[in-house]
TIVO-2410 file (N, C-alpha, C; in nm, 3 decimals):
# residues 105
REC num residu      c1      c2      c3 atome chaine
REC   1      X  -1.512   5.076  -2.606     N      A
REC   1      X  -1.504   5.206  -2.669    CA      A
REC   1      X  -1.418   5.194  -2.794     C      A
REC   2      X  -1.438   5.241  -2.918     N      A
REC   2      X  -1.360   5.265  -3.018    CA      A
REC   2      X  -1.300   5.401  -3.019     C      A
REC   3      X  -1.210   5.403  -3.096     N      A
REC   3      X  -1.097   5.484  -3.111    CA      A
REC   3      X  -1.016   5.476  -3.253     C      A
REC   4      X  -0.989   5.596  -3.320     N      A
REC   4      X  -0.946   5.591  -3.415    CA      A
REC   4      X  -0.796   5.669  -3.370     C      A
REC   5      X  -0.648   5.642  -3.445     N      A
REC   5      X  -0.509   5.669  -3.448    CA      A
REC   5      X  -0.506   5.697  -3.595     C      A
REC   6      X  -0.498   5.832  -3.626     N      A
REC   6      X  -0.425   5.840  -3.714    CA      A
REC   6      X  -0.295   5.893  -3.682     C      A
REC   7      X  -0.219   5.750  -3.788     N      A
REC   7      X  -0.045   5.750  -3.790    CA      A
REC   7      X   0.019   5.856  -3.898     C      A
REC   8      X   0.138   5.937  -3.833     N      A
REC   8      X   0.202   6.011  -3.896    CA      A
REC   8      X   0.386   6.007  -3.889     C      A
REC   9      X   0.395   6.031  -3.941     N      A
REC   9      X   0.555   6.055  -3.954    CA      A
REC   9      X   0.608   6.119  -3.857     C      A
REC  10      X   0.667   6.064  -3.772     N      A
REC  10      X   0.766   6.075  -3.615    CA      A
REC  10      X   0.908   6.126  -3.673     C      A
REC  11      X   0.961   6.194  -3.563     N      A
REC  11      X   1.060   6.268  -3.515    CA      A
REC  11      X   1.201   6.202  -3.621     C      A
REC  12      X   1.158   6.078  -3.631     N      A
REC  12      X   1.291   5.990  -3.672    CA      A
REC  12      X   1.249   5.958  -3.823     C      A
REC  13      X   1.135   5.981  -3.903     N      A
REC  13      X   1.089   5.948  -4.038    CA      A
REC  13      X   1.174   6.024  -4.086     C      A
REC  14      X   1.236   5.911  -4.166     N      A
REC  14      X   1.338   5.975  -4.307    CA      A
REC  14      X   1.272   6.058  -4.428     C      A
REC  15      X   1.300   6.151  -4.404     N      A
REC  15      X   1.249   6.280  -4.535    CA      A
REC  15      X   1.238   6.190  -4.654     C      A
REC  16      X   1.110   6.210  -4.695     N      A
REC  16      X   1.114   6.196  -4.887    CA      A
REC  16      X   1.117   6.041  -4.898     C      A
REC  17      X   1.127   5.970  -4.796     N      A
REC  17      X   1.065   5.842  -4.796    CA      A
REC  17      X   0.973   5.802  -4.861     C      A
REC  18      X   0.870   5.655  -4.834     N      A
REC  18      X   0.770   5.659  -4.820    CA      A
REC  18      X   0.767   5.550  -4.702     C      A
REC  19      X   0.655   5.456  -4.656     N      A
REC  19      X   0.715   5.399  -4.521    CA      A
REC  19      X   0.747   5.253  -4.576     C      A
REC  20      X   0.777   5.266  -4.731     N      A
REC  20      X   0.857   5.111  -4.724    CA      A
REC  20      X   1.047   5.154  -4.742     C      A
REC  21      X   1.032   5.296  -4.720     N      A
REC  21      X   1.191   5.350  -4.741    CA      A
REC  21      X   1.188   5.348  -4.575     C      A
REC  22      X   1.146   5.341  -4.488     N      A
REC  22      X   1.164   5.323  -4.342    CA      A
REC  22      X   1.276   5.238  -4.303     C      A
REC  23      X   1.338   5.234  -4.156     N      A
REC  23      X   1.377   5.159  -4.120    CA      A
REC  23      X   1.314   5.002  -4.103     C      A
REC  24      X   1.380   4.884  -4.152     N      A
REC  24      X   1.252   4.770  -4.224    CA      A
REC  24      X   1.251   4.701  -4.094     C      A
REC  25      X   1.383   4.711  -3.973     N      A
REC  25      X   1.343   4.623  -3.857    CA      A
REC  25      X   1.234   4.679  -3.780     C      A
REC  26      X   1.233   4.817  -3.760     N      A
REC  26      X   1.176   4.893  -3.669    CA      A
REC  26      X   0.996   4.868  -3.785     C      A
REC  27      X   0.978   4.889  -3.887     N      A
REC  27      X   0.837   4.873  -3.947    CA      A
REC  27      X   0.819   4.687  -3.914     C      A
REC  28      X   0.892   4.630  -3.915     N      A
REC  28      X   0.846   4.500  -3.938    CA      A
REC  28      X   0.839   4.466  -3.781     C      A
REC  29      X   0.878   4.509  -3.692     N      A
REC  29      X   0.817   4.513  -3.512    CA      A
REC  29      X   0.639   4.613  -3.503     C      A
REC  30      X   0.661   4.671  -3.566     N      A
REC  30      X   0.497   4.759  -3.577    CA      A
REC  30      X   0.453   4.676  -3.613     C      A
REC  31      X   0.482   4.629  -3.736     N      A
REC  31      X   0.355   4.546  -3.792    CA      A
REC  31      X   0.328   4.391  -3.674     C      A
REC  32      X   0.433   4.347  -3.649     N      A
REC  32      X   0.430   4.256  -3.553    CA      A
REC  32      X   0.321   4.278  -3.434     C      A
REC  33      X   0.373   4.403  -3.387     N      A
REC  33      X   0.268   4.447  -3.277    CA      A
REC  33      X   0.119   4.439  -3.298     C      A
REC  34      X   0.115   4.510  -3.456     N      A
REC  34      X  -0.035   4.551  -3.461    CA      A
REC  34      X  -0.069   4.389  -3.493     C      A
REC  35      X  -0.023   4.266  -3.521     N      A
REC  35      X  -0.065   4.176  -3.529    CA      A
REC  35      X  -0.145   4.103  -3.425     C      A
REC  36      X  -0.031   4.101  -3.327     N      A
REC  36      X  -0.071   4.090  -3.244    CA      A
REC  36      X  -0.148   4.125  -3.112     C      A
REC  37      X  -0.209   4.249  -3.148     N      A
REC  37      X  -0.328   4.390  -3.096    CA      A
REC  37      X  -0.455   4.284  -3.191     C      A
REC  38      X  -0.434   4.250  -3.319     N      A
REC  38      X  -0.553   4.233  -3.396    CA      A
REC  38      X  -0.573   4.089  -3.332     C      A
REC  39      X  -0.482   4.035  -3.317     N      A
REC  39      X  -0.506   3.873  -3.281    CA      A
REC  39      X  -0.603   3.886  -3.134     C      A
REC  40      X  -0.567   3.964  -3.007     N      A
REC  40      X  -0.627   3.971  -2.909    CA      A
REC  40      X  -0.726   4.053  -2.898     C      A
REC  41      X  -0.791   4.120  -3.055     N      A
REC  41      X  -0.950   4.194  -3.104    CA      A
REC  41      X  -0.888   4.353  -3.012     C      A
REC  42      X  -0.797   4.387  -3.007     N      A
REC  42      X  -0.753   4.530  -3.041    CA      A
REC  42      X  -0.765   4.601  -3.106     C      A
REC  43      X  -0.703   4.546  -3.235     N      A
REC  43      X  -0.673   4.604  -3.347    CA      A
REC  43      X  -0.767   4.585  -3.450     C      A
REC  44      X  -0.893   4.698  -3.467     N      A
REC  44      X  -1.002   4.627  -3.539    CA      A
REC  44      X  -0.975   4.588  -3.722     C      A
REC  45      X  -0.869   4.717  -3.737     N      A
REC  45      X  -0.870   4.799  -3.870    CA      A
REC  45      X  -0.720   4.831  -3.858     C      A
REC  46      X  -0.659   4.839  -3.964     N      A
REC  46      X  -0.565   4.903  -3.996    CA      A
REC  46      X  -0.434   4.913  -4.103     C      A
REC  47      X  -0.355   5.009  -4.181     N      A
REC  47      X  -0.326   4.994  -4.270    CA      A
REC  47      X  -0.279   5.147  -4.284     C      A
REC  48      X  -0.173   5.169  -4.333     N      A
REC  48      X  -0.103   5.281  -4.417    CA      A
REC  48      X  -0.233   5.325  -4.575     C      A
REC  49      X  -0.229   5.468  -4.570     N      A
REC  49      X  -0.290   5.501  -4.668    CA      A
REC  49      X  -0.170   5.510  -4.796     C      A
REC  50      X  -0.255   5.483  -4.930     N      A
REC  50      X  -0.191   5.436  -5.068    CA      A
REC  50      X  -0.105   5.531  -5.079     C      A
REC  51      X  -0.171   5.676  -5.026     N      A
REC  51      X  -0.076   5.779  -5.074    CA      A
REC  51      X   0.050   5.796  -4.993     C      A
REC  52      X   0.080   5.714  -4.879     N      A
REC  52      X   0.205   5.695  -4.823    CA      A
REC  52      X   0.255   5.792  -4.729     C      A
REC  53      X   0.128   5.850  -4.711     N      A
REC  53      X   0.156   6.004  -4.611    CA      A
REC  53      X   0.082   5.965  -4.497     C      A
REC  54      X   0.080   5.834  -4.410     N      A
REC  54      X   0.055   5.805  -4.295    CA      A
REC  54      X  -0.053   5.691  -4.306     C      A
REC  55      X  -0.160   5.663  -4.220     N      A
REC  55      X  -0.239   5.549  -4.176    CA      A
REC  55      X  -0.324   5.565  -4.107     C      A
REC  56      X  -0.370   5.467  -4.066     N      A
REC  56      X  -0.521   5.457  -3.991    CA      A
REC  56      X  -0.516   5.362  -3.878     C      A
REC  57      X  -0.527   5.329  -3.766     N      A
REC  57      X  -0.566   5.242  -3.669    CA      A
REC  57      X  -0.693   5.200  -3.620     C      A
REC  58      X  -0.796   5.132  -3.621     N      A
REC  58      X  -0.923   5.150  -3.554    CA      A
REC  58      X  -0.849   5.059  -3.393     C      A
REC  59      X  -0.910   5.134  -3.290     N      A
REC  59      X  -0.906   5.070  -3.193    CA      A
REC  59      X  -1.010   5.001  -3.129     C      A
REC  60      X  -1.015   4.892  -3.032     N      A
REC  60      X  -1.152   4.887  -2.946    CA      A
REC  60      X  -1.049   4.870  -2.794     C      A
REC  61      X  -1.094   4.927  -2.708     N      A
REC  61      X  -1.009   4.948  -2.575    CA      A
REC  61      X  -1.143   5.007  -2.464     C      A
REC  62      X  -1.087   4.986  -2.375     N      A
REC  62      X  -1.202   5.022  -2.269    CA      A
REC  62      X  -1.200   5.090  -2.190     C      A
REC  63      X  -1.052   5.224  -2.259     N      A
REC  63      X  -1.026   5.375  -2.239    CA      A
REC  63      X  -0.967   5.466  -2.310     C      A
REC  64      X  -0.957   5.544  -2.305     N      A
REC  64      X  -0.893   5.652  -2.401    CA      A
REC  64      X  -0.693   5.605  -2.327     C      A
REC  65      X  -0.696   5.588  -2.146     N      A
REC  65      X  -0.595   5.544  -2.170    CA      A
REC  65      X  -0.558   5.404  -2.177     C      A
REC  66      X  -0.638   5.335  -2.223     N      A
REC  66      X  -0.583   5.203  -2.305    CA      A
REC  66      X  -0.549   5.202  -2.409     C      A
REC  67      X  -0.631   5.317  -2.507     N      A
REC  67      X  -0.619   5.311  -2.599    CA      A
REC  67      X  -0.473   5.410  -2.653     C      A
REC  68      X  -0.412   5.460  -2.583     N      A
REC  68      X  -0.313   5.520  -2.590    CA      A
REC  68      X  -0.216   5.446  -2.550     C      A
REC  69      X  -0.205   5.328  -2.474     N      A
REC  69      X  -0.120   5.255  -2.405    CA      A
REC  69      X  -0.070   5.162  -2.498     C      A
REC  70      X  -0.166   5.129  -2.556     N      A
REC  70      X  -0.124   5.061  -2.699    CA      A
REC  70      X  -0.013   5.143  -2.817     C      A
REC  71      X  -0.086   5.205  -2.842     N      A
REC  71      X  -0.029   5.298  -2.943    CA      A
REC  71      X   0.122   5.340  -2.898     C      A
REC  72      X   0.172   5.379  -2.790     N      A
REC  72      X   0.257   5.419  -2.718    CA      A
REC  72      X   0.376   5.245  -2.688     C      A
REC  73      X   0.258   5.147  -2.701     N      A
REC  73      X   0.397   5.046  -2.690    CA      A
REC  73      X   0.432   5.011  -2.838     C      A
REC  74      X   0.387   5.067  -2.918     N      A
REC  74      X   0.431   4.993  -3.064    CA      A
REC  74      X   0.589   5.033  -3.081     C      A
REC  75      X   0.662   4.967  -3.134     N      A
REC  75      X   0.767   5.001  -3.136    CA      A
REC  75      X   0.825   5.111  -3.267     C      A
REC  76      X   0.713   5.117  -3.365     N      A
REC  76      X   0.752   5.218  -3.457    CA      A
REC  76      X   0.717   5.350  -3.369     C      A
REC  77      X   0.631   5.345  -3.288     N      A
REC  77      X   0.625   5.529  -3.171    CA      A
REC  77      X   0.709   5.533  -3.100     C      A
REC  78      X   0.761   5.424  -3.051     N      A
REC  78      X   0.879   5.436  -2.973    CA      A
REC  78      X   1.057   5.422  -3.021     C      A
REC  79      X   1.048   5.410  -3.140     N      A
REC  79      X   1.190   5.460  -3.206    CA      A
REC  79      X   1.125   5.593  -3.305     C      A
REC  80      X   1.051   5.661  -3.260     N      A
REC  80      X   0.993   5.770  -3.352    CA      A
REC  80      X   1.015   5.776  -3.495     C      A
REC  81      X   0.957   5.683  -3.527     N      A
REC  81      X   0.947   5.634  -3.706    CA      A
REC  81      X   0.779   5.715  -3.716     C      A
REC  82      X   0.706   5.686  -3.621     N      A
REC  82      X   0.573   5.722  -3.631    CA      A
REC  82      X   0.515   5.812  -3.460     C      A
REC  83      X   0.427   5.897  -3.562     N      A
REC  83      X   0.351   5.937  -3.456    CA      A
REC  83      X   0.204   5.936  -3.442     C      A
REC  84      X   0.134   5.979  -3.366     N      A
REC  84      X  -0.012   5.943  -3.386    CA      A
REC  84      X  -0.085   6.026  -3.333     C      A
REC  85      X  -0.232   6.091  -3.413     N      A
REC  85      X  -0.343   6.175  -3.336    CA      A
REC  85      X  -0.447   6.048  -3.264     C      A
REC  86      X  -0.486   6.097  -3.179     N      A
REC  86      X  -0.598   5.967  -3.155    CA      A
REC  86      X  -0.723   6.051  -3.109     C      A
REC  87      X  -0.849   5.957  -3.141     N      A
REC  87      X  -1.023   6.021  -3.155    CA      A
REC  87      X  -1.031   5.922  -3.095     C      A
REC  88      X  -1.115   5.939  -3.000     N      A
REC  88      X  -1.265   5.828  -2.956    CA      A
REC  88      X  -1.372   5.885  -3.072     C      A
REC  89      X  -1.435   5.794  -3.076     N      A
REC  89      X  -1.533   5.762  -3.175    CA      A
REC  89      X  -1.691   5.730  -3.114     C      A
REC  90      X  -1.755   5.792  -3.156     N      A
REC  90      X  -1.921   5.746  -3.118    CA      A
REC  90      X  -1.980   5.663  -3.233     C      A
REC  91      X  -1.936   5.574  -3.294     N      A
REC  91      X  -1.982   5.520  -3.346    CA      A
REC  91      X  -2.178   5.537  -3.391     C      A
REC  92      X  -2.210   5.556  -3.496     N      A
REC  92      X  -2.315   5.577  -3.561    CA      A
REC  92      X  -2.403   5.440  -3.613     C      A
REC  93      X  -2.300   5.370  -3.710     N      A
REC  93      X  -2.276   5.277  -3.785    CA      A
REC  93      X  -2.165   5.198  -3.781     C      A
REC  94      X  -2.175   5.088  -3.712     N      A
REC  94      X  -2.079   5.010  -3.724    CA      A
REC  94      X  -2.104   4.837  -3.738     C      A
REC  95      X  -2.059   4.777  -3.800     N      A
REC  95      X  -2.084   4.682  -3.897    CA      A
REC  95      X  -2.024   4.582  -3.786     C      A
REC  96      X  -1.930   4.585  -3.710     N      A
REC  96      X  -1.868   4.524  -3.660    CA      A
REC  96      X  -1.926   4.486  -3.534     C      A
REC  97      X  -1.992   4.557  -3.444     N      A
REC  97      X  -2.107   4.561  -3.357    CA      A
REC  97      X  -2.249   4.532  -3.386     C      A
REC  98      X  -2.259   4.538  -3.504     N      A
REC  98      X  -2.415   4.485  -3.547    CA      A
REC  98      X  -2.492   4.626  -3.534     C      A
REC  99      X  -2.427   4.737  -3.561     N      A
REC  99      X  -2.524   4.862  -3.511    CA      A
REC  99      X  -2.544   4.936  -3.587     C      A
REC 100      X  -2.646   5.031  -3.649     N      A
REC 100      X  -2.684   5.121  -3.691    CA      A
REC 100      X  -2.753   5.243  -3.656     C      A
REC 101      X  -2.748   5.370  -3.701     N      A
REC 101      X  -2.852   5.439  -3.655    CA      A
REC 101      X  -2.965   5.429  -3.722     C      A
REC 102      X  -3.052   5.443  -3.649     N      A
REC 102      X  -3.221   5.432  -3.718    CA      A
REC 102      X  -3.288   5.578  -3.695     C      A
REC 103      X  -3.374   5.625  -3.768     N      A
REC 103      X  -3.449   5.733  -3.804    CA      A
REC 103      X  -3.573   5.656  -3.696     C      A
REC 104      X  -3.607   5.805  -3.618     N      A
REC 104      X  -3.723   5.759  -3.529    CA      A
REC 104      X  -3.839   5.807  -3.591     C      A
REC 105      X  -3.863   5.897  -3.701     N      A
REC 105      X  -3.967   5.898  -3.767    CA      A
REC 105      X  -4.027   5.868  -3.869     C      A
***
């Protein structure tokens, strides 16, 4: 199942930041994590948007609560630097699966 996280600014995000004004141990353990989510095909996608007002996660998990279980051990959600909405996804088109939708007529 895929799943999309969009990341937002947690309880503990320093006002008027952006997330390289973050705490750099606590971002540089996220990024660690999500490395290692991507290394074991977790983590399909992911990256802070340019405009610095949060991010994107693609997930692949084989529940809504896996896919939360993740998200929930990163260590930027858990020193509330970040927070997160999360979607399951029905995928239409996805490049990564080899899939498309096709027109039946």
């Amino acid at each position: 199942m895929r799943f999309v996280a969009i990341l937002n600014a947690g309880r503990a995000w320093i006002e008027g930041e952006s997330v390289d004004g973050q705490d750099r141990s606590v971002m540089l353990a996220h990024l660690q994590a999500m490395r290692r989510r991507y290394d074991e095909g977790t983590v399909l996608f992911g990256g802070p948007f340019r405009t610095g007002d949060g991010g994107i996660v693609l997930l692949e998990a084989p529940s809504r609560l896996d896919a939360k279980t993740v998200l929930e051990s990163d260590p930027a959600v858990g020193a509330g630097v970040l927070d997160y909405t999360l979607f399951e996804v029905r995928p239409y088109f996805d490049v990564i699966a080899g899939e498309a939708w096709l027109s039946k007529t």
